[in-house]
N, C-alpha and C positions, 0 to 999 in steps of 0.2 A: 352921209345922209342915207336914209333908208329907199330903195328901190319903189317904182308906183305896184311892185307886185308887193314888196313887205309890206309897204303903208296900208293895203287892202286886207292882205288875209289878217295884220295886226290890228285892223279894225274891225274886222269878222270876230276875230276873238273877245275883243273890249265888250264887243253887244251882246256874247252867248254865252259869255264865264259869267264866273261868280264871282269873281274878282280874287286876287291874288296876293297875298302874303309872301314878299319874295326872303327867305333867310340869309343870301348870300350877296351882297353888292360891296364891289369894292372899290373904294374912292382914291383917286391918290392926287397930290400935290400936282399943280401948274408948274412947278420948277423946283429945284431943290432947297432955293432958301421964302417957301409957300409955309414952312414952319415957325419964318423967325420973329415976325409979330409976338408969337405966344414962348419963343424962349429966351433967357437974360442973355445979356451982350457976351458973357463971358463963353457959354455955350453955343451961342452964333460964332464964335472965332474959333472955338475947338472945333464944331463943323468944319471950316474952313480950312483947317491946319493939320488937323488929324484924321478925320471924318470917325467911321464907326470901325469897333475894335470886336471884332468875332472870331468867335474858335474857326476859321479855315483861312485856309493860305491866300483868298480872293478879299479885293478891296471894295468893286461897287458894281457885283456878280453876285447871283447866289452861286453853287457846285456846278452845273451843268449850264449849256446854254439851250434856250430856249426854243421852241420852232418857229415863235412868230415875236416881233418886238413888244416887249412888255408884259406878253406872255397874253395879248389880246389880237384880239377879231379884228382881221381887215379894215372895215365900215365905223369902228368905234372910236375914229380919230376925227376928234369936233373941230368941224370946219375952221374954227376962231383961232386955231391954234391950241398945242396942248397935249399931255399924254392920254389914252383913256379913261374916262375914269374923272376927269380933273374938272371936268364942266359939266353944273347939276344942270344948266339950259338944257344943253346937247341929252344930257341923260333923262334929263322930264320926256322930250322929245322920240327920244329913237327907243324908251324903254319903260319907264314911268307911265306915261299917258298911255300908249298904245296897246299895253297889256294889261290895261286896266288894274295898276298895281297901288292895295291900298294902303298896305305899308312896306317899306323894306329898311332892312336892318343892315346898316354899314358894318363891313370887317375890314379895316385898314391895317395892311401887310405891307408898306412900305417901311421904313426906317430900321425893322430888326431890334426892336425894343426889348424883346423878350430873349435874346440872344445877344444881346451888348456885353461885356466884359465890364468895362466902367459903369458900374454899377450908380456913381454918380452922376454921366452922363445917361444914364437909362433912366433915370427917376427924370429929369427934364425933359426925357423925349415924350416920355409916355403919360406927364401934363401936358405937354404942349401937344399930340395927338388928339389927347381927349378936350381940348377947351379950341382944338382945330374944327374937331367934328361939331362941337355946338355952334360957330360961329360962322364959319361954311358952309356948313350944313341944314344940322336939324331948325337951326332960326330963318330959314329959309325956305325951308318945304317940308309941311307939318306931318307929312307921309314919312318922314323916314324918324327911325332911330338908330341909335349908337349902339357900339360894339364899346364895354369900359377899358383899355391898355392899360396893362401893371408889368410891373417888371416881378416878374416871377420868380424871378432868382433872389429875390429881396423882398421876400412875404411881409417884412416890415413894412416898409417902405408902400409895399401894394395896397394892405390896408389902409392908410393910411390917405391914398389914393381911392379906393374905395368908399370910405369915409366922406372926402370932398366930392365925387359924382353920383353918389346914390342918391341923392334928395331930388337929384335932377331924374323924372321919371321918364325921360326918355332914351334912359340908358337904360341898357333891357338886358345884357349877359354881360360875363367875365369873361375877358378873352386870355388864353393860353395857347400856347404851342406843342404839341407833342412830341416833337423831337427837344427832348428838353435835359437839362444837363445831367439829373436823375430821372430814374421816372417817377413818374406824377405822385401816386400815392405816398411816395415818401414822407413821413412827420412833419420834414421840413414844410411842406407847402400847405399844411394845414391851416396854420394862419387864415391864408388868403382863404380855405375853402368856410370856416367858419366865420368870417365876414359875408362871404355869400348868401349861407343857409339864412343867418340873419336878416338881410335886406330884402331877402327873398329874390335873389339874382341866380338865374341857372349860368353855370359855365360854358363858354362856348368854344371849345378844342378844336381850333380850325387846323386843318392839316399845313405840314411843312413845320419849319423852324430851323436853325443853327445851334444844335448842342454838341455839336463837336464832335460825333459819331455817325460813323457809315451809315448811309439810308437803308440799308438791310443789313443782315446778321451773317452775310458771308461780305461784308465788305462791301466797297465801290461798285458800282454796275459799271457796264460798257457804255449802254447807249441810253439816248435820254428815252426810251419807253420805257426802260427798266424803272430808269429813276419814276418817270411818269407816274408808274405803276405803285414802287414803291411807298407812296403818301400814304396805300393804305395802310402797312404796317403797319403807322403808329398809330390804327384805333385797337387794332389786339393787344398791344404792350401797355396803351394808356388802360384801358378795360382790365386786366389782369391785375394790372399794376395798384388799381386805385380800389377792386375789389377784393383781393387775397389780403392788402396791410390793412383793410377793416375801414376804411373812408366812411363807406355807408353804413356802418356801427357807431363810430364818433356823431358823424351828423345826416341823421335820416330822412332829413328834408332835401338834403341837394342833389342838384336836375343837372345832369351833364349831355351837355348836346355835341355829338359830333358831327363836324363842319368837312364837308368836302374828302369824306376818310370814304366812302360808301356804305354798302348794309347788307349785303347779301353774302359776305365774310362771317355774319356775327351767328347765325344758328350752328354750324359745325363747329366754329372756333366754343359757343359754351358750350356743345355737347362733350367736345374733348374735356373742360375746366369740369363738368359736374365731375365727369368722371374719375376725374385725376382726385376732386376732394372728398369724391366717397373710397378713394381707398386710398388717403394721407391726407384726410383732416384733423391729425391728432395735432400739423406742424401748425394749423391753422385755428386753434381754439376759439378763440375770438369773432369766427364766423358761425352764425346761427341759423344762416339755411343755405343754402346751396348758391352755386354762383351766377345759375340763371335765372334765382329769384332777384338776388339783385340788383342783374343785367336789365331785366323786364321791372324794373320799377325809377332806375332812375337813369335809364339811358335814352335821349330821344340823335334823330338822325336825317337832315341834311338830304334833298330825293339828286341830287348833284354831285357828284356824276352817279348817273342813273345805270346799273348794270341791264347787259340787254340780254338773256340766255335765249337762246333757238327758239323756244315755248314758250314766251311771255305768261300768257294766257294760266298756262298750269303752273310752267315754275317763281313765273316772278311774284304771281296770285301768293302760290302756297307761301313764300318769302314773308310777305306783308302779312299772311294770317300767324305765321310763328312770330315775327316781330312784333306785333301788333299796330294797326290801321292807325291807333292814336298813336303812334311815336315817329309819324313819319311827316316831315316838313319839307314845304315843297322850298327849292332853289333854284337858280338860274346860273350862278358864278360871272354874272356879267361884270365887266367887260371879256370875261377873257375868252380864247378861241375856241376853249371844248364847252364853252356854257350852254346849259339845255334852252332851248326856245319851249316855250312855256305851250307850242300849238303843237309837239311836236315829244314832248317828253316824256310820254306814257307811252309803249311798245303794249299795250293792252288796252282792251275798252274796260272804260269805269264809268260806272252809275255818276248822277248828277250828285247825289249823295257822298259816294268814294273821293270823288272828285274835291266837292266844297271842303269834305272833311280834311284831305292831306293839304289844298293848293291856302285853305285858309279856316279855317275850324282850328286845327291842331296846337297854330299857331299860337292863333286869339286866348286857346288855354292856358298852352304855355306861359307865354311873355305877357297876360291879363291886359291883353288890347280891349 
């Protein structure tokens, strides 16, 4: 339950914002079998007998362990019993209502769908995710939307998946992984991204995943800050990856939004890419203008976690003026323990203006709320 000093200043904020568009909430199951309503008897007893089959040596861990249980905040454990995350009461409550929050878009990162090896058992999880989220969810509290699960590894299979939850408009992105078994822009996953452009579903790349390689390019880290840290990697290598093989030449409508990767990585990292394709764009034909044109046309980005440099003011300003003000989406990553508080996650003063436009403007363009 929230403290009488949270309750107040969260209701100081409810009366003086503008209200908030949150991109990052993550819901997870009351218990492990909170899925099996929505899967056949046959994959309820594989649960049971084998559970989930991922490229690492760990059964029902990700790599590292965590600093705090579940990878949430103290206070986000709903009285009724439950993990965080698991009770939309407890969550209207302690985050919904008090932040004046008028929509939020669920990303569920439990089960490892997009990292499953059985690929037959990954096509039932990631039904049964997505018809979890409309029936616990969004038919319960008209403020939120879905985040759609495909199994990535089986572009088939995703579309097709695609297909059945895009009529339902309040699924609002495609959710992927970046740590993924190629990287992104491979052929292979085309598929899935020309189902997107079509429905007109931006992608949502939430950081993490299990693709069976080191969290960085020298290997295993020591300590969990490393790893911490690490998540960001995979927005350079998705970026690189999904730019240089021509993605946005195939299909020049699709909106990729990185989730929880940060943003203040991404002006050096293209300054390096322009310059590497102006002198070895011959390997690259296929690209027709430069890599930060378009970086700056079809990448939005997640304000969770928020980089904080010494100088807000100059440096994190100049950030969002090379980024641009419209690519930037506000998040909280609630439940979990480094989530920004929404009264608290701007290390700079912003106009009433700046403000509306990232915490809910950006959004509403985005995902056509």
């Amino acid at each position: 339950m929230m403290s009488v000093i949270e309750s107040s200043r969260a209701g100081a904020v409810a009366k003086s914002d503008v209200g908030i568009i949150d991109c990052d909430i993550h819901p997870l199951p009351k218990n492990p079998k909170s899925l099996y309503p929505y899967l056949a008897r046959r994959w309820q007893d594989h649960s049971e007998q084998f559970g989930t089959h991922l490229r690492q040596p760990f059964i029902n861990t990700t790599q590292y362990p965590r600093t705090a249980p579940l990878i949430c905040r103290r206070d986000a454990w709903p009285p009724a019993g439950g993990p965080p995350g698991s009770d939309l009461a407890f969550m209207q409550q302690q985050h919904l209502d008090p932040f004046h929050i008028l929509k939020a878009i669920l990303i569920p990162l439990f089960g490892n769908v997009a990292s499953e090896r059985n690929q037959d058992f990954a096509r039932a999880l990631a039904t049964a995710h997505n018809d979890w989220q409309v029936a616990e969810w969004l038919d319960r509290d008209e403020r939120l939307r879905a985040s759609l699960v495909v199994t990535q590894d089986d572009p088939v299979a995703a579309v097709k998946e695609i297909e059945r939850c895009a009529r339902d408009g309040r699924f609002v992105q495609i959710m992927l992984a970046p740590r993924s078994s190629e990287p992104l822009g491979r052929q292979r996953y085309w598929p899935i991204y020309e189902a997107a452009q079509a429905h007109g579903l931006p992608l949502g790349i939430h950081s993490y995943g299990i693709g069976g390689h080191a969290s960085t390019g020298g290997g295993w880290p020591s300590f969990y800050m490393e790893e911490h840290y690490a998540t960001t990697m995979g927005g350079p290598a998705v970026m690189s990856s999904m730019v240089m093989e021509g993605v946005f030449e195939k299909f020049p409508a699709l909106k990729v939004v990185l989730v929880e990767i940060g943003f203040a990585w991404v002006p050096s990292f293209v300054w390096r890419l322009d310059r590497l394709w102006e002198r070895m764009k011959g390997e690259v034909p296929h690209l027709t203008c430069a890599p930060s044109d378009y970086v700056k046309k079809h990448f939005w980005y997640t304000t969770q976690p928020m980089e904080e440099p010494g100088r807000p003011e100059q440096q994190l300003r100049r950030c969002f003026d090379w980024l641009g003000w419209d690519r930037l989406l506000f998040s909280t990553d609630y439940p979990h323990w480094d989530q920004d508080d929404p009264s608290y996650a701007f290390k700079m003063k912003l106009s009433l203006a700046e403000r509306k436009q990232i915490c809910r403007g950006n959004a509403e363009n985005l995902y056509r709320f």
